[in-house]
C-alpha positions in Angstrom: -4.3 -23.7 -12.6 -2.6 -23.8 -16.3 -6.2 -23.8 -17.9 -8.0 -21.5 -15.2 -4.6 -18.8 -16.2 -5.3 -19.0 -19.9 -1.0 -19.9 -19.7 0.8 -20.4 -22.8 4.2 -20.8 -20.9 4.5 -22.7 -17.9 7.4 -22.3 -15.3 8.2 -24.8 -12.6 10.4 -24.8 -10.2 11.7 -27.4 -7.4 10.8 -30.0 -9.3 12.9 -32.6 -7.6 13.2 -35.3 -11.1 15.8 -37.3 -11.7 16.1 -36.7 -15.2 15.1 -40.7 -15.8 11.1 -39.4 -14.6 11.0 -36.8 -17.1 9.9 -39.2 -20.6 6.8 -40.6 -18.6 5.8 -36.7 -17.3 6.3 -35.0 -21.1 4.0 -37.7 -22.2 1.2 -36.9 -19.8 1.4 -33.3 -20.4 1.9 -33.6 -24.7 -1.8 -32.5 -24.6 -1.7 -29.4 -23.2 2.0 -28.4 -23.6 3.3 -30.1 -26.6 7.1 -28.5 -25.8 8.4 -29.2 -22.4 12.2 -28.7 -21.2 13.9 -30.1 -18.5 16.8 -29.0 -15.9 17.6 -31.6 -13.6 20.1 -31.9 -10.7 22.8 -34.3 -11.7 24.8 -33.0 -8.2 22.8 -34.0 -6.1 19.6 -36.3 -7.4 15.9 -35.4 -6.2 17.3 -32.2 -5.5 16.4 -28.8 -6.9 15.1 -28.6 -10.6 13.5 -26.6 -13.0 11.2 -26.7 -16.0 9.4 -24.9 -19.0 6.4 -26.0 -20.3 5.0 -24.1 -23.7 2.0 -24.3 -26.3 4.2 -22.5 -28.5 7.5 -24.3 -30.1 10.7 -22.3 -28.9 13.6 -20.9 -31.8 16.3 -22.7 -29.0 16.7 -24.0 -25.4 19.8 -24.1 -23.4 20.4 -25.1 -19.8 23.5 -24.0 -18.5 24.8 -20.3 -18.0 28.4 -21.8 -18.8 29.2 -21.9 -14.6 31.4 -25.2 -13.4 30.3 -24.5 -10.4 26.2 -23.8 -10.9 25.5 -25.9 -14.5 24.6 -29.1 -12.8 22.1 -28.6 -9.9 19.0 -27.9 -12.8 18.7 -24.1 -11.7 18.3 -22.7 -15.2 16.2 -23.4 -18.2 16.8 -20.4 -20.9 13.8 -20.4 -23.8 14.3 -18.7 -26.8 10.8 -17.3 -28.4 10.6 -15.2 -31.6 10.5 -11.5 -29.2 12.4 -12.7 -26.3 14.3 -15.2 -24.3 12.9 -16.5 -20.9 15.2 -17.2 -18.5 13.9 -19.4 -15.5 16.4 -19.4 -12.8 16.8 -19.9 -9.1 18.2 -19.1 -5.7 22.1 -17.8 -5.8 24.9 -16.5 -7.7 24.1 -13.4 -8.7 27.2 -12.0 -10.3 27.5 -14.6 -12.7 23.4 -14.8 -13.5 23.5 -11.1 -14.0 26.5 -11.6 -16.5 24.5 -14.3 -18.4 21.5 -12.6 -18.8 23.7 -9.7 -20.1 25.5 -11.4 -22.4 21.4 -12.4 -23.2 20.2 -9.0 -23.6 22.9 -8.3 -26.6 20.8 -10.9 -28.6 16.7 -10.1 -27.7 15.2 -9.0 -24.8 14.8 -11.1 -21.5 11.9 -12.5 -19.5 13.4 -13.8 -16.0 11.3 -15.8 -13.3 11.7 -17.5 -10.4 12.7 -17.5 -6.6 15.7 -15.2 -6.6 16.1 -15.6 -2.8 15.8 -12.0 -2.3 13.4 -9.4 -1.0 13.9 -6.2 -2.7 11.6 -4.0 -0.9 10.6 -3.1 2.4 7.5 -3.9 1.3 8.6 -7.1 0.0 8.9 -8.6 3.6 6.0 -9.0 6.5 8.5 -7.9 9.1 11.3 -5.6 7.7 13.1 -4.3 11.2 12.9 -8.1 12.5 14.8 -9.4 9.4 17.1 -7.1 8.6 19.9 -10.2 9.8 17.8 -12.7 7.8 19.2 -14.7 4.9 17.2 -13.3 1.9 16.9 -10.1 3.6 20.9 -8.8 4.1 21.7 -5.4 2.8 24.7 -7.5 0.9 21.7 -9.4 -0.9 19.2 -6.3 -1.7 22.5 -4.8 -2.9 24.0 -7.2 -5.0 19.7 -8.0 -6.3 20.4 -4.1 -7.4 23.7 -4.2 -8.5 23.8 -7.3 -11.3 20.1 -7.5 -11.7 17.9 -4.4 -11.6 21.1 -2.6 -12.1 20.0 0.5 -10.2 21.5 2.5 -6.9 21.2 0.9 -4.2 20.1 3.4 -1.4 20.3 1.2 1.5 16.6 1.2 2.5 13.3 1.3 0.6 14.7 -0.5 -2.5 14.8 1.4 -6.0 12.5 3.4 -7.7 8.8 2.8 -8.7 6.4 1.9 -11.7 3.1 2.9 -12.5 -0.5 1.9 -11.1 -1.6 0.5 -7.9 -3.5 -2.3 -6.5 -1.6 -5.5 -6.8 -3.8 -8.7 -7.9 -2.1 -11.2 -6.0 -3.9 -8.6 -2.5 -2.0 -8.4 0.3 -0.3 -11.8 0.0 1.9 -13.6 2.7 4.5 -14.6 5.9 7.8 -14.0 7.3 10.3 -16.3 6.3 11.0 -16.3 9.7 10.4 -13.7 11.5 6.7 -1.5 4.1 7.5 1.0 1.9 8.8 0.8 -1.5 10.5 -2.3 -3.4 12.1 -2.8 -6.1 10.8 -0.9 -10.0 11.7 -0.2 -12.7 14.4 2.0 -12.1 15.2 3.6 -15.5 12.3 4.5 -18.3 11.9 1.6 -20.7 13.2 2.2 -24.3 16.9 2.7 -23.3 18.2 -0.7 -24.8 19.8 -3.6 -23.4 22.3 -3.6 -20.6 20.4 -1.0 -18.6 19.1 -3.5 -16.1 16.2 -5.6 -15.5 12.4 -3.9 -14.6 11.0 -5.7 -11.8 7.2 -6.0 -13.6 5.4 -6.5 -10.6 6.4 -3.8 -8.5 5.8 -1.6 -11.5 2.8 -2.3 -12.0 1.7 -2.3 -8.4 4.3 0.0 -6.6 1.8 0.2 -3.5 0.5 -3.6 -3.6 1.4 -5.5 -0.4 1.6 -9.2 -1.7 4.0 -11.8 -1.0 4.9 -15.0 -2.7 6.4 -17.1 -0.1 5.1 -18.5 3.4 7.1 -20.5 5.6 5.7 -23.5 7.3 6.4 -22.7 10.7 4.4 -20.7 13.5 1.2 -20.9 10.3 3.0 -18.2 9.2 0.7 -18.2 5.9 -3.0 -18.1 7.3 -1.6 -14.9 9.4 -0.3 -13.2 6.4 3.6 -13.4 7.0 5.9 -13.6 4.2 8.3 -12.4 1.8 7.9 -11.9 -1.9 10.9 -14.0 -3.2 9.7 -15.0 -6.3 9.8 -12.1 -9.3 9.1 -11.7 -13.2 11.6 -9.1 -14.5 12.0 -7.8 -18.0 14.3 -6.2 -20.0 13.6 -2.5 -20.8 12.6 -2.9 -24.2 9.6 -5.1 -22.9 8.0 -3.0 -20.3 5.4 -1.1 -22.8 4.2 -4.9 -23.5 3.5 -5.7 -19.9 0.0 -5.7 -19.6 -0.3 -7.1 -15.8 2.0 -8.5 -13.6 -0.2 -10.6 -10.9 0.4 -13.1 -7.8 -1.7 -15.8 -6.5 -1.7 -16.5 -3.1 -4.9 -18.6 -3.2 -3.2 -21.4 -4.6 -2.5 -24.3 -2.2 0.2 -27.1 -2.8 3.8 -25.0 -1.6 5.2 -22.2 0.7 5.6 -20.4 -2.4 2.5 -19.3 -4.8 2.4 -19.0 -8.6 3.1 -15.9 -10.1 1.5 -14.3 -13.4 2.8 -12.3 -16.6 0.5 -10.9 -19.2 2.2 -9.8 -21.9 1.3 -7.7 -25.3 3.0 -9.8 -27.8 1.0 -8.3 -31.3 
């Protein structure tokens, strides 16, 4: 998938190592990506995980958002590239993840990916009415997803305002997690500095694309096209004029979520 993508950075997610497996895997993949980082669950072993994988040497890596409570279950791995930091992060906390990548922005702009747990976006869910009770779902979550990420009003509904273009490349993607109109976008023009929020790339780029990124493995949800799009790149402002395409790829077997893709402008 790496080679078919053309990727030069590589995010994982769920990866489930105990950080004792992670020598013998760097060694495999040396070839291909040379730099490889690490975040592995020391609460709870073979649990949650992340890593980044990269052709391209990083400036710094850190793996912590300085949270007692969050820095040892592996959720983050924060790269630092000559133009930006990429922050891979998952599931929860929200008010202090949006403070980190804040304190972030003050430094470079910010690439973050991953499964935020949250569907924006009416359209970011197969059944909106049927789920409006469903973890991932809640008004509390699209609000806080608003509030400390996106950083725009939060209107109770559709989700914020939209990008630019059309079809999405991922198609019509996905399943209910059990169990529209617009999602989340960019919210603000780009250009206004850090601190403004986060642009959610895909739903600018595609603010009429039905795809989803996650399928649950009950009732085949995925074969009939139930799902939720969990899984998101966002960018700072200051990037969005790079942002070239902003893709998902729900052809790709293996998980009950599917790989997302970020082509970005970088000359």
């Amino acid at each position: 998938l790496a080679e078919r993508e053309r990727a030069d950075v590589v995010c994982l997610q769920e990866t489930k190592l105990q950080e004792k497996d992670v020598d013998e895997i760097q060694k495999a993949l040396a070839p291909s990506f040379p730099h490889s980082f690490w975040s592995c669950s020391t609460a709870k072993l073979g649990y949650s995980g992340t890593a980044v994988l990269s052709k391209v040497p990083p400036l710094s890596v850190r793996y912590e958002i300085r949270s007692k409570e969050h820095d040892k279950e592996g959720r983050v791995v924060t790269v630092e590239f000559a133009p930006f930091f990429l922050d891979y992060r998952t599931k929860e906390w929200d008010v202090a993840f949006g403070n980190y990548v804040k304190e972030l922005e003050k430094q470079k702009p910010v690439v973050v990916t991953g499964d935020l747990n949250c569907a924006f976006g009416e359209m970011d869910i197969f059944h909106p009415e049927g789920n409006r009770r469903s973890s991932g779902f809640t008004d509390e979550e699209r609000s806080s997803f608003a509030a400390n990420l996106l950083q725009v009003p939060w209107d109770g509904g559709e989700g914020g305002e939209q990008g630019e273009q059309d079809e999405g490349k991922g198609g019509e993607g996905g399943e209910g997690k059990e169990g529209g109109e617009e999602g989340a976008g960019a919210g603000r023009e780009e250009g206004e500095g850090e601190g403004k929020g986060l642009v959610d790339t895909f739903r600018r780029q595609h603010p009429n694309a039905v795809a989803y990124t996650y399928w649950g493995y009950r009732s085949k949800a995925r074969p009939a096209n139930r799902g939720w799009r969990l899984d998101y790149f966002l960018v700072s402002h200051a990037l969005t004029s790079r942002v070239h395409d902003s893709y998902t790829m729900p052809d790709v077997p293996g998980s009950d979520h599917c790989p997302l893709g970020l082509v970005m402008k970088m000359n």
